[in-house]
PDB file of N, CA, C and O in Angstrom, chain B, residues numbered from 101:
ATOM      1  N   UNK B 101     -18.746  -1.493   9.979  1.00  0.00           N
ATOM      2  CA  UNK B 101     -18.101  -2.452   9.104  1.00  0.00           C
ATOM      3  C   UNK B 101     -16.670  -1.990   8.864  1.00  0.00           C
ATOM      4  O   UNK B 101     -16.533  -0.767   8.834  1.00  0.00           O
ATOM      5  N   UNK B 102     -15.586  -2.723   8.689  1.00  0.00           N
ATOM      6  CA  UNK B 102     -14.266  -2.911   8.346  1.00  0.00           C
ATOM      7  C   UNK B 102     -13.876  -2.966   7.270  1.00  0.00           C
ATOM      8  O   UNK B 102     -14.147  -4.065   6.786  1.00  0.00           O
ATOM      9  N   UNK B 103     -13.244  -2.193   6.460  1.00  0.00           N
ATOM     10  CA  UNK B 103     -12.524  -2.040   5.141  1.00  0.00           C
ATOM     11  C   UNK B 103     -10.891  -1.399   5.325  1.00  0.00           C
ATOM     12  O   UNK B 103     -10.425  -0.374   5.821  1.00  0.00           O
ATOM     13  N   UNK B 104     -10.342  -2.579   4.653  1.00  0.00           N
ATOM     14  CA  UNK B 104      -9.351  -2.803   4.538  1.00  0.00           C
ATOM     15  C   UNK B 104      -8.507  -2.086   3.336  1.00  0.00           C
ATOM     16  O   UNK B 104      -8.876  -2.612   2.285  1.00  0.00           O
ATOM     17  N   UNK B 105      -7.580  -1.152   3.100  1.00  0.00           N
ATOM     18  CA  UNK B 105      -7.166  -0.539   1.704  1.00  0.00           C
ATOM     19  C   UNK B 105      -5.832  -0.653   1.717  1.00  0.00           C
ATOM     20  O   UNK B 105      -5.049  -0.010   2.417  1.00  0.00           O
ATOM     21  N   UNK B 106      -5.526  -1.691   0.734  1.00  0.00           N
ATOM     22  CA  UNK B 106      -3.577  -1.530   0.834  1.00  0.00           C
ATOM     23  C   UNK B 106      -3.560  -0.412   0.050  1.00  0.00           C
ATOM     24  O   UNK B 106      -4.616   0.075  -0.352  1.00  0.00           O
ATOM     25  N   UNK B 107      -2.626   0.001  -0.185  1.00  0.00           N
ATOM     26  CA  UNK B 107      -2.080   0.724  -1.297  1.00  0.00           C
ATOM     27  C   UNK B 107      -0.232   0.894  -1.688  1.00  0.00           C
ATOM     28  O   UNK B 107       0.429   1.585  -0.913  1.00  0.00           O
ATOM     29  N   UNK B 108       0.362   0.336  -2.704  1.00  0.00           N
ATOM     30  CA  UNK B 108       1.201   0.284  -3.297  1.00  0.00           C
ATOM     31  C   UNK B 108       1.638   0.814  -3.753  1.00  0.00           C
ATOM     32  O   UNK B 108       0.854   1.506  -4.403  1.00  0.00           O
ATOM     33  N   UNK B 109       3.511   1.286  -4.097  1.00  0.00           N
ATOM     34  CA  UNK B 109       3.535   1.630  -5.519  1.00  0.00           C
ATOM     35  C   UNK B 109       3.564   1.025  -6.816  1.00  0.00           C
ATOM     36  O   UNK B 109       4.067  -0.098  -6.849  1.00  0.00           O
ATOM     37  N   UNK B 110       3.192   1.452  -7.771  1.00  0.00           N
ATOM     38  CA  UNK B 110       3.150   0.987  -8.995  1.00  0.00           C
ATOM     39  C   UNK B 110       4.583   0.046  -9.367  1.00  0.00           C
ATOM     40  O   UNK B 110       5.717   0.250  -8.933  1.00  0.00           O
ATOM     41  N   UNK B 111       4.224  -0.816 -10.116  1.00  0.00           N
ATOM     42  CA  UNK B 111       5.537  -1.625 -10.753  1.00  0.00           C
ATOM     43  C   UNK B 111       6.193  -0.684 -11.371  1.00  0.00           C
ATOM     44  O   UNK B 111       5.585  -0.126 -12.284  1.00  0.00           O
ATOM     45  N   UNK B 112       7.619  -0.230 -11.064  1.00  0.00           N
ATOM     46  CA  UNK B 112       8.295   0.279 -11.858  1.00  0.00           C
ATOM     47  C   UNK B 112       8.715   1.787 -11.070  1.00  0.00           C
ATOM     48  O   UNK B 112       9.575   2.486 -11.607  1.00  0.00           O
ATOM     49  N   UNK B 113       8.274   2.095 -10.193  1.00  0.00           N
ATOM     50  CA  UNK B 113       8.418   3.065  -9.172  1.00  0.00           C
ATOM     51  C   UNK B 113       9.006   2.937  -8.445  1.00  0.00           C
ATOM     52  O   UNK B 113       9.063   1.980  -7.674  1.00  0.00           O
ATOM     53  N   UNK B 114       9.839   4.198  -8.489  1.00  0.00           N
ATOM     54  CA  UNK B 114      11.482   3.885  -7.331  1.00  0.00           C
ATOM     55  C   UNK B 114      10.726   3.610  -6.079  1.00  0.00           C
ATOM     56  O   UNK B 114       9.594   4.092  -6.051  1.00  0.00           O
ATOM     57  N   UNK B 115      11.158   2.862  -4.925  1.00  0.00           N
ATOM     58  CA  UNK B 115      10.659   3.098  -3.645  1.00  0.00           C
ATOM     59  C   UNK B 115      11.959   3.147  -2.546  1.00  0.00           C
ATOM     60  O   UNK B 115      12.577   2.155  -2.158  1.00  0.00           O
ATOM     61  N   UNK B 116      12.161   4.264  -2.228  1.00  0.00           N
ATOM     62  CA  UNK B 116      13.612   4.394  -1.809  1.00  0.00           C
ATOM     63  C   UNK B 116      13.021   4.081  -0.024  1.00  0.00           C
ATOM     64  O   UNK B 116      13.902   4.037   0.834  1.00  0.00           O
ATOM     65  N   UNK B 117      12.295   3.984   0.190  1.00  0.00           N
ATOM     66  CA  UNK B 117      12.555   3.858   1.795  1.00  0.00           C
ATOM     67  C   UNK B 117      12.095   2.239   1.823  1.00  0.00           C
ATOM     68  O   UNK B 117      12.111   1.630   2.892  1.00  0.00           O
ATOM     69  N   UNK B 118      11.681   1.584   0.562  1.00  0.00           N
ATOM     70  CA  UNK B 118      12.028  -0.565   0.533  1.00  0.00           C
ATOM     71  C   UNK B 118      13.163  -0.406   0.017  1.00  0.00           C
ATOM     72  O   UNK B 118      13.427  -1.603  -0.095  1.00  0.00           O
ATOM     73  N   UNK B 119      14.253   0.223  -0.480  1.00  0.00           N
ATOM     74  CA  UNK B 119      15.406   0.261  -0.542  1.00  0.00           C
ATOM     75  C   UNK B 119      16.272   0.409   0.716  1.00  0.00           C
ATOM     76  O   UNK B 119      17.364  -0.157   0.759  1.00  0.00           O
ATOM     77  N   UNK B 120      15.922   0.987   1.520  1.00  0.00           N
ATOM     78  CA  UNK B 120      16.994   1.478   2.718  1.00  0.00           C
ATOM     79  C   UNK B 120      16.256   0.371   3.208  1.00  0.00           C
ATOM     80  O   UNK B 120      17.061  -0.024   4.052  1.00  0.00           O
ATOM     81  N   UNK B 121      15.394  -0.331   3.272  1.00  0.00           N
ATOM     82  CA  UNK B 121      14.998  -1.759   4.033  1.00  0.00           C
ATOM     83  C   UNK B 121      15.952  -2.720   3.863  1.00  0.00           C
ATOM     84  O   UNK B 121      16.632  -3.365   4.661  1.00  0.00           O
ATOM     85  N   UNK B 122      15.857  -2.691   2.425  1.00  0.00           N
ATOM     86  CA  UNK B 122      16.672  -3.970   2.075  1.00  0.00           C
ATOM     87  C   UNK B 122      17.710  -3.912   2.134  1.00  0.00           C
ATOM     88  O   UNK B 122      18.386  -4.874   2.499  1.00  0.00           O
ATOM     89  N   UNK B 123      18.225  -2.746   1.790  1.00  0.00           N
ATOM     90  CA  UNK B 123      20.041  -2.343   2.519  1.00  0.00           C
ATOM     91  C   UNK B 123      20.229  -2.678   3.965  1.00  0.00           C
ATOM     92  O   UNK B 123      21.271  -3.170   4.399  1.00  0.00           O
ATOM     93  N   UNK B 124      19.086  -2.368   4.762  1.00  0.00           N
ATOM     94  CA  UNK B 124      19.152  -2.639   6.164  1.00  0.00           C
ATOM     95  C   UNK B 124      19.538  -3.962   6.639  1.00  0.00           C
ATOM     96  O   UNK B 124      20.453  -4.333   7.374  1.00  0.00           O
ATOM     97  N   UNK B 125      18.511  -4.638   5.967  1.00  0.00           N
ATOM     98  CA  UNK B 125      18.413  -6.270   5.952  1.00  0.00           C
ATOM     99  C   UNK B 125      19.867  -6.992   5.625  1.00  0.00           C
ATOM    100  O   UNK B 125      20.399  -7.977   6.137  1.00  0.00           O
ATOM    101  N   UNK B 126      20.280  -6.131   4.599  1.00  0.00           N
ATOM    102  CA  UNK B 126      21.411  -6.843   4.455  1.00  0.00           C
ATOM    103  C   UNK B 126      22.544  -6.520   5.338  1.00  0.00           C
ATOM    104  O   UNK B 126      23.222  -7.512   5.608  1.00  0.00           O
ATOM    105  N   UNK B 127      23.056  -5.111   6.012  1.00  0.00           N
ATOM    106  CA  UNK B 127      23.865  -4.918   6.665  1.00  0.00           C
ATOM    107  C   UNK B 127      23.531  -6.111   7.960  1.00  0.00           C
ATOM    108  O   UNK B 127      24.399  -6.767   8.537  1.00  0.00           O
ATOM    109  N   UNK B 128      22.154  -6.170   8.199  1.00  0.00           N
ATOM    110  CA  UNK B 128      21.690  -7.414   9.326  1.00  0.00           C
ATOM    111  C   UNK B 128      22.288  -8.424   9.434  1.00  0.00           C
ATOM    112  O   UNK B 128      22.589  -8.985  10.488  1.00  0.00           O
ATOM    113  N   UNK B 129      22.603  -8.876   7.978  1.00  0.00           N
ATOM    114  CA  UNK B 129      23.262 -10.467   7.844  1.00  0.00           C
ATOM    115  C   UNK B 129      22.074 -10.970   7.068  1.00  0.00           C
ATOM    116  O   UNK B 129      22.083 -12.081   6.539  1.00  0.00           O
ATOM    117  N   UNK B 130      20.891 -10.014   6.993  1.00  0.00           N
ATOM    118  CA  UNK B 130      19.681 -11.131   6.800  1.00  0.00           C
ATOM    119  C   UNK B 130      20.257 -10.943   4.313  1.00  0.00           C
ATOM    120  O   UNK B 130      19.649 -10.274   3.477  1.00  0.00           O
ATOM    121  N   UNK B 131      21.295 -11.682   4.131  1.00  0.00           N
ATOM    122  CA  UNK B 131      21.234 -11.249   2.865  1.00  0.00           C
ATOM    123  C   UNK B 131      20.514 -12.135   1.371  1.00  0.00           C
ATOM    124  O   UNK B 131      20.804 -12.182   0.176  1.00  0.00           O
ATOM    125  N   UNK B 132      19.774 -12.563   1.985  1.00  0.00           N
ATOM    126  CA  UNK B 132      18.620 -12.879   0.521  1.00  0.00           C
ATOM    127  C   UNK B 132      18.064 -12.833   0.075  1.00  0.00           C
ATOM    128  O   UNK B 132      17.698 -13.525  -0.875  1.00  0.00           O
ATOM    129  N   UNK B 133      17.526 -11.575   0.741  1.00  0.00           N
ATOM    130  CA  UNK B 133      16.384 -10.033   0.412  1.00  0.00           C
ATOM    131  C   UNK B 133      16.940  -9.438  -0.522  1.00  0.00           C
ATOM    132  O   UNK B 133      17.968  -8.780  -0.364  1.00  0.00           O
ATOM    133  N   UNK B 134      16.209  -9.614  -1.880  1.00  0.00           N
ATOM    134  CA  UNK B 134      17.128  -8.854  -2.831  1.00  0.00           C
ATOM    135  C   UNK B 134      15.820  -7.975  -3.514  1.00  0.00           C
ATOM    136  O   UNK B 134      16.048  -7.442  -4.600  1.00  0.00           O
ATOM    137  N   UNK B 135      14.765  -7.846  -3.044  1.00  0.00           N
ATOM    138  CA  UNK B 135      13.604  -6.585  -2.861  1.00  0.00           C
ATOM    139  C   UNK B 135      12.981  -6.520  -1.886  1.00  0.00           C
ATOM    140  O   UNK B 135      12.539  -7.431  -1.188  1.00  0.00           O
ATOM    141  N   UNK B 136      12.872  -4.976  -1.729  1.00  0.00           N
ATOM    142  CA  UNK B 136      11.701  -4.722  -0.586  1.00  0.00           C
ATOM    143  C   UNK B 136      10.659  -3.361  -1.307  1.00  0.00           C
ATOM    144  O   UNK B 136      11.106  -2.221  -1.431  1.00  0.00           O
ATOM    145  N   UNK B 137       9.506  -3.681  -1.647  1.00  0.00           N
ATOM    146  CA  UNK B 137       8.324  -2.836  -1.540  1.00  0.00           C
ATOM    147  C   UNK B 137       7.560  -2.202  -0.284  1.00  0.00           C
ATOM    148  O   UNK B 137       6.929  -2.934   0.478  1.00  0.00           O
ATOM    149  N   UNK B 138       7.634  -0.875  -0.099  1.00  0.00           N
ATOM    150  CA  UNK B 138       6.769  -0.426   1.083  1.00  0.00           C
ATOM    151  C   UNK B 138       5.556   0.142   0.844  1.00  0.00           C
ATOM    152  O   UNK B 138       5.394   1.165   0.178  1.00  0.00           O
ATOM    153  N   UNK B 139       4.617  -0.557   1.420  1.00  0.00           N
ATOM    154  CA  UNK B 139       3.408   0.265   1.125  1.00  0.00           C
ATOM    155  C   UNK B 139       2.741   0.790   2.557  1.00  0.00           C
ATOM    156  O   UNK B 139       3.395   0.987   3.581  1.00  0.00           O
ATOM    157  N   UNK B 140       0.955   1.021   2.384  1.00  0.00           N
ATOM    158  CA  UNK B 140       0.525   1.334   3.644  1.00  0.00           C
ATOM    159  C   UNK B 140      -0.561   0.435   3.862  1.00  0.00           C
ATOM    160  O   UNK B 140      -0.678  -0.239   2.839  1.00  0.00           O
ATOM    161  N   UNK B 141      -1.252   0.169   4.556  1.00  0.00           N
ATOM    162  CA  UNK B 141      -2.721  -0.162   5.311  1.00  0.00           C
ATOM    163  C   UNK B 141      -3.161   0.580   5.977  1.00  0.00           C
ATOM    164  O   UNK B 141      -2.728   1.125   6.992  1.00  0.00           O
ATOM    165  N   UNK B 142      -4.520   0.697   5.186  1.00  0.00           N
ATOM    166  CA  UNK B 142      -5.394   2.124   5.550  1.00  0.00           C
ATOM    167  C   UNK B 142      -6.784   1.311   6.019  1.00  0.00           C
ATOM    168  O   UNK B 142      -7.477   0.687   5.216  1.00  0.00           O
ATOM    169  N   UNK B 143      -7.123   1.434   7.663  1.00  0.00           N
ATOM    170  CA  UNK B 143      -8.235   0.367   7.937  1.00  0.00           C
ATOM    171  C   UNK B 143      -9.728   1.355   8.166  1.00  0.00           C
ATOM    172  O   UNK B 143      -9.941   2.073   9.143  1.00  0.00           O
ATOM    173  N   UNK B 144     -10.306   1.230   7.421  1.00  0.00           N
ATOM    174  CA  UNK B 144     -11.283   2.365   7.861  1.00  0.00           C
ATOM    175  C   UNK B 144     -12.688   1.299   8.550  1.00  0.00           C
ATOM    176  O   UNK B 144     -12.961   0.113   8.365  1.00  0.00           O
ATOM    177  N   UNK B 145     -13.386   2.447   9.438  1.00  0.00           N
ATOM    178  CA  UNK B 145     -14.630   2.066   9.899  1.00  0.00           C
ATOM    179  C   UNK B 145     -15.651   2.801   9.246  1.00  0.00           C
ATOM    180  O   UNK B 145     -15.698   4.020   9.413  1.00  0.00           O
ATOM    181  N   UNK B 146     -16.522   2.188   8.484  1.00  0.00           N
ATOM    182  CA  UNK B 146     -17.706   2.455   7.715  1.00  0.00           C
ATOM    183  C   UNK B 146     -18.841   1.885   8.121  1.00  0.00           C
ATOM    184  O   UNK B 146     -19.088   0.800   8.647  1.00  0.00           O
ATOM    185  N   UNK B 147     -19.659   3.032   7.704  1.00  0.00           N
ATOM    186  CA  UNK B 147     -21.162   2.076   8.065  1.00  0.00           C
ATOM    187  C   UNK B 147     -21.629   1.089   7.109  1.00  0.00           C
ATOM    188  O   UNK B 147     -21.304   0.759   5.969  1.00  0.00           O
ATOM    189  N   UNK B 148     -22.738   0.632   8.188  1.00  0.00           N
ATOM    190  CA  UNK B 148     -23.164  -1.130   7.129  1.00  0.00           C
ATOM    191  C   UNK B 148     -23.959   0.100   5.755  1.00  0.00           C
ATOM    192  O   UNK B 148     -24.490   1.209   5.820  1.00  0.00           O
ATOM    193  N   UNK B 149     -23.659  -0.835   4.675  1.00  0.00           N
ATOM    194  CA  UNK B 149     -24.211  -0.615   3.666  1.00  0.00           C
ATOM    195  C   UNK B 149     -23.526   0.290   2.724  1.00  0.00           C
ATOM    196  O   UNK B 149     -24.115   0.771   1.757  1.00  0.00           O
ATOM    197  N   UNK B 150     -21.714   0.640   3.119  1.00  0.00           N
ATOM    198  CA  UNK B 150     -20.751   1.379   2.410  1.00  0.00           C
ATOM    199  C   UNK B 150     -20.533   0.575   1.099  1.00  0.00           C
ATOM    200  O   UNK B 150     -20.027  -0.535   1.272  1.00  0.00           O
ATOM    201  N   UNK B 151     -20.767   0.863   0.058  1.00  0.00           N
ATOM    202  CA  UNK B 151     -20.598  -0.198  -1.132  1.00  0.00           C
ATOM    203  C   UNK B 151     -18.959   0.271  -1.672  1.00  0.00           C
ATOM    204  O   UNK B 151     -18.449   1.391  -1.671  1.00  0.00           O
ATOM    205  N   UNK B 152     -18.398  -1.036  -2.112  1.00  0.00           N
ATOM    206  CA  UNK B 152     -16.875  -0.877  -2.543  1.00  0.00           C
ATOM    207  C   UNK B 152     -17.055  -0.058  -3.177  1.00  0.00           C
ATOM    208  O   UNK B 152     -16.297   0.775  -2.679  1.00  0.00           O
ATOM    209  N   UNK B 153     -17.761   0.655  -4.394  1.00  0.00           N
ATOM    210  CA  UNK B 153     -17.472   1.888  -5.463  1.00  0.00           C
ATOM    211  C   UNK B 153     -17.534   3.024  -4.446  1.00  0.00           C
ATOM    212  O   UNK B 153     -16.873   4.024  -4.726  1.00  0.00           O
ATOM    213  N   UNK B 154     -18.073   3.022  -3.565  1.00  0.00           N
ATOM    214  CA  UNK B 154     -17.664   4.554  -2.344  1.00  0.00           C
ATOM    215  C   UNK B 154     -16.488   4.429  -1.752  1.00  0.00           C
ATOM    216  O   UNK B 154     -15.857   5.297  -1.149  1.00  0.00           O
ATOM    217  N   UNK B 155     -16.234   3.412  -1.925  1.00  0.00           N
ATOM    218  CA  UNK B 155     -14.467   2.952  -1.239  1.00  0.00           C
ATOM    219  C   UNK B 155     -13.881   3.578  -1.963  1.00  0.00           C
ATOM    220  O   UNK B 155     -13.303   4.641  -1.736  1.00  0.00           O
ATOM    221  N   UNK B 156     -13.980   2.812  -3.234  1.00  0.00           N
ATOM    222  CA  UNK B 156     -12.958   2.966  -4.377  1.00  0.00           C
ATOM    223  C   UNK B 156     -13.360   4.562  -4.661  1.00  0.00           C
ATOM    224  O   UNK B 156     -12.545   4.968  -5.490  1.00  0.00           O
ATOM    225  N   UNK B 157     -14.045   5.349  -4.400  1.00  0.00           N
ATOM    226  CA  UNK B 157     -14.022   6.511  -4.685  1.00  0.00           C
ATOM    227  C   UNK B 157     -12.996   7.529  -3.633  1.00  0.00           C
ATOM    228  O   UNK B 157     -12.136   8.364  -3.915  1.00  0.00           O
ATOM    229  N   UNK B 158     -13.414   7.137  -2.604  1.00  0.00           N
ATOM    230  CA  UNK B 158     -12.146   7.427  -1.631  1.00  0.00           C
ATOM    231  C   UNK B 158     -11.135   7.530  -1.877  1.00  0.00           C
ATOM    232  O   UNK B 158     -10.463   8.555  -1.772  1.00  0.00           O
ATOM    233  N   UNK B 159     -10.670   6.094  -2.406  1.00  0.00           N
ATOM    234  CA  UNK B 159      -9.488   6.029  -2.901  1.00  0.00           C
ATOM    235  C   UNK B 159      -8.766   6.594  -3.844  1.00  0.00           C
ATOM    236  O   UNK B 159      -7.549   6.753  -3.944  1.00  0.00           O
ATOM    237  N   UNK B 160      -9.810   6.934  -4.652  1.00  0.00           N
ATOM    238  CA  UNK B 160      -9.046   8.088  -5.847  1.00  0.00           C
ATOM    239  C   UNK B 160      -9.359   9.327  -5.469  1.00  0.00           C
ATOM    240  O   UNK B 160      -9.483  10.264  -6.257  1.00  0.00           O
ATOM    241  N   UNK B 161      -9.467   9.380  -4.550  1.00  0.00           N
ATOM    242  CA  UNK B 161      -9.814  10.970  -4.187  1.00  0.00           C
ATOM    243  C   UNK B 161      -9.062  11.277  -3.301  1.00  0.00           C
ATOM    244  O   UNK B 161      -8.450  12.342  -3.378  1.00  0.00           O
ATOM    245  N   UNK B 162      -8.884  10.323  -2.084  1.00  0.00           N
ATOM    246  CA  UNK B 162      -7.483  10.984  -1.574  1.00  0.00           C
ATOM    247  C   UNK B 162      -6.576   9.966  -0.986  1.00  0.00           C
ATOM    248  O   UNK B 162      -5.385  10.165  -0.744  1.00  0.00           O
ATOM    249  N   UNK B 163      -7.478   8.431  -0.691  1.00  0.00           N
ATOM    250  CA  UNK B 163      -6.194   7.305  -0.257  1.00  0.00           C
ATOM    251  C   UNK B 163      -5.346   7.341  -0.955  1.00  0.00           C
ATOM    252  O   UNK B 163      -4.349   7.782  -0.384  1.00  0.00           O
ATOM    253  N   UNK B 164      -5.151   7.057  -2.134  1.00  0.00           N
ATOM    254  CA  UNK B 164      -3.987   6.462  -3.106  1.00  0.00           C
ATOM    255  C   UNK B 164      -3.923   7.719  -4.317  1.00  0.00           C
ATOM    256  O   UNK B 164      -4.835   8.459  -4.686  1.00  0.00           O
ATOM    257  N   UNK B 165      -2.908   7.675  -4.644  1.00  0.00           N
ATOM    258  CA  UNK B 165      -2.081   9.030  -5.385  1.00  0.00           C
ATOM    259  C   UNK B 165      -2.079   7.942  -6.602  1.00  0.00           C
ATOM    260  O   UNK B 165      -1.205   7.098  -6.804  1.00  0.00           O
ATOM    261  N   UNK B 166      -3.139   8.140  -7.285  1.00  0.00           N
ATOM    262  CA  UNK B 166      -3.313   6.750  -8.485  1.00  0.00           C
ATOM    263  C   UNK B 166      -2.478   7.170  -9.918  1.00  0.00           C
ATOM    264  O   UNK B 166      -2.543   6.590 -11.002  1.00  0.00           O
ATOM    265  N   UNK B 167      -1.848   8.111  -9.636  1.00  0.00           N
ATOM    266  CA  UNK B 167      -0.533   8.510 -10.508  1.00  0.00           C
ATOM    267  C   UNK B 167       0.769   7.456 -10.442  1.00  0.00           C
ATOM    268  O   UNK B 167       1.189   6.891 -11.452  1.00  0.00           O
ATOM    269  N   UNK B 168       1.250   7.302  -9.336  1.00  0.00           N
ATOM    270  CA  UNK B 168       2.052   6.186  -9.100  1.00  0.00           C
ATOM    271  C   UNK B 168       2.059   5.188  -7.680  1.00  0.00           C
ATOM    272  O   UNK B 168       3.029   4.604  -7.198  1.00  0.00           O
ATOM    273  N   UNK B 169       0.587   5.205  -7.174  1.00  0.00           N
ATOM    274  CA  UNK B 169       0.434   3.684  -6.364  1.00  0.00           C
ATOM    275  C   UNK B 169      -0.927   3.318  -7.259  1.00  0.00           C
ATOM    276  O   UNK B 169      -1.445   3.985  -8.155  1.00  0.00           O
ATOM    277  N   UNK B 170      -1.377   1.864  -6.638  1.00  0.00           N
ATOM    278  CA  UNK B 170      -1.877   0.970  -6.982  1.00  0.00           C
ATOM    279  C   UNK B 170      -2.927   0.907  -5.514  1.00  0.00           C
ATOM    280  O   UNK B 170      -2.540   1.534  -4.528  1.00  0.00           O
ATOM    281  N   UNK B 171      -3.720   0.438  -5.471  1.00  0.00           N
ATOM    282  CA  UNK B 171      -4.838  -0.227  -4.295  1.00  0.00           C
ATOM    283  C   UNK B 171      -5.387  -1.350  -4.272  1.00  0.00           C
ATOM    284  O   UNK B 171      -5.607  -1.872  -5.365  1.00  0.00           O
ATOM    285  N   UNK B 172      -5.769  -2.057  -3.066  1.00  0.00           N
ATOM    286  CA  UNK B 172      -6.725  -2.795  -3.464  1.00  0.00           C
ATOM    287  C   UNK B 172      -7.726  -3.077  -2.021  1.00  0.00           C
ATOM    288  O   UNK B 172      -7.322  -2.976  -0.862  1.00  0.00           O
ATOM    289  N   UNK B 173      -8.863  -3.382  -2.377  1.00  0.00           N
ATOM    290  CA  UNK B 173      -9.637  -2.821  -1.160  1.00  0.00           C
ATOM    291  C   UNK B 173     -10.433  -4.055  -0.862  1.00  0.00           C
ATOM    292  O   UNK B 173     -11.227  -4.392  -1.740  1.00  0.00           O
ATOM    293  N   UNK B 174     -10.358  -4.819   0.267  1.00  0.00           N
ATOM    294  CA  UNK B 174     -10.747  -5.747   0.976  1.00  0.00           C
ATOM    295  C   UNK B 174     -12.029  -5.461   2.239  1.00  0.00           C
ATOM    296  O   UNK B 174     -11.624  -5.087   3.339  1.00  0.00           O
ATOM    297  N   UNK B 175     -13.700  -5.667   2.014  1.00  0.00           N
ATOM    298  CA  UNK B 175     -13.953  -5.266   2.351  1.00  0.00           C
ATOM    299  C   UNK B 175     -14.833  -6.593   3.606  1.00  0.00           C
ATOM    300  O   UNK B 175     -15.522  -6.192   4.544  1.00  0.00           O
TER     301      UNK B 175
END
């Protein structure tokens, strides 16, 4: 089975490399990008019968740094 884990940073958390994006974007010409957030996608293969709270345990254990990102897990 397929599980899907974004993970974000938190609202309010510098994210300097969606910054050098959006600086990028704009040196591009592309200028009406006036944010960029970077996160990751983390696709894992689990066996049938992985229940989201073993996900979500994962996830606070070592996917997501739940100090300053966010997750959310699509399973």
């Amino acid at each position: 089975m397929k599980v899907q884990v974004t993970v974000m940073l938190k609202d309010g958390v510098l994210d300097p490399q969606g910054e050098a994006v959006r600086h990028a974007l704009g040196a591009l010409g592309f200028d009406g990008v006036s944010g960029v957030r970077q996160g990751k996608l983390i696709e894992l293969d689990v066996a049938d019968g992985t229940t989201e709270d073993q996900v979500r345990e994962m996830c606070e254990k070592l996917l997501a740094n739940t100090v300053i990102e966010s997750y959310r897990i699509d399973m």
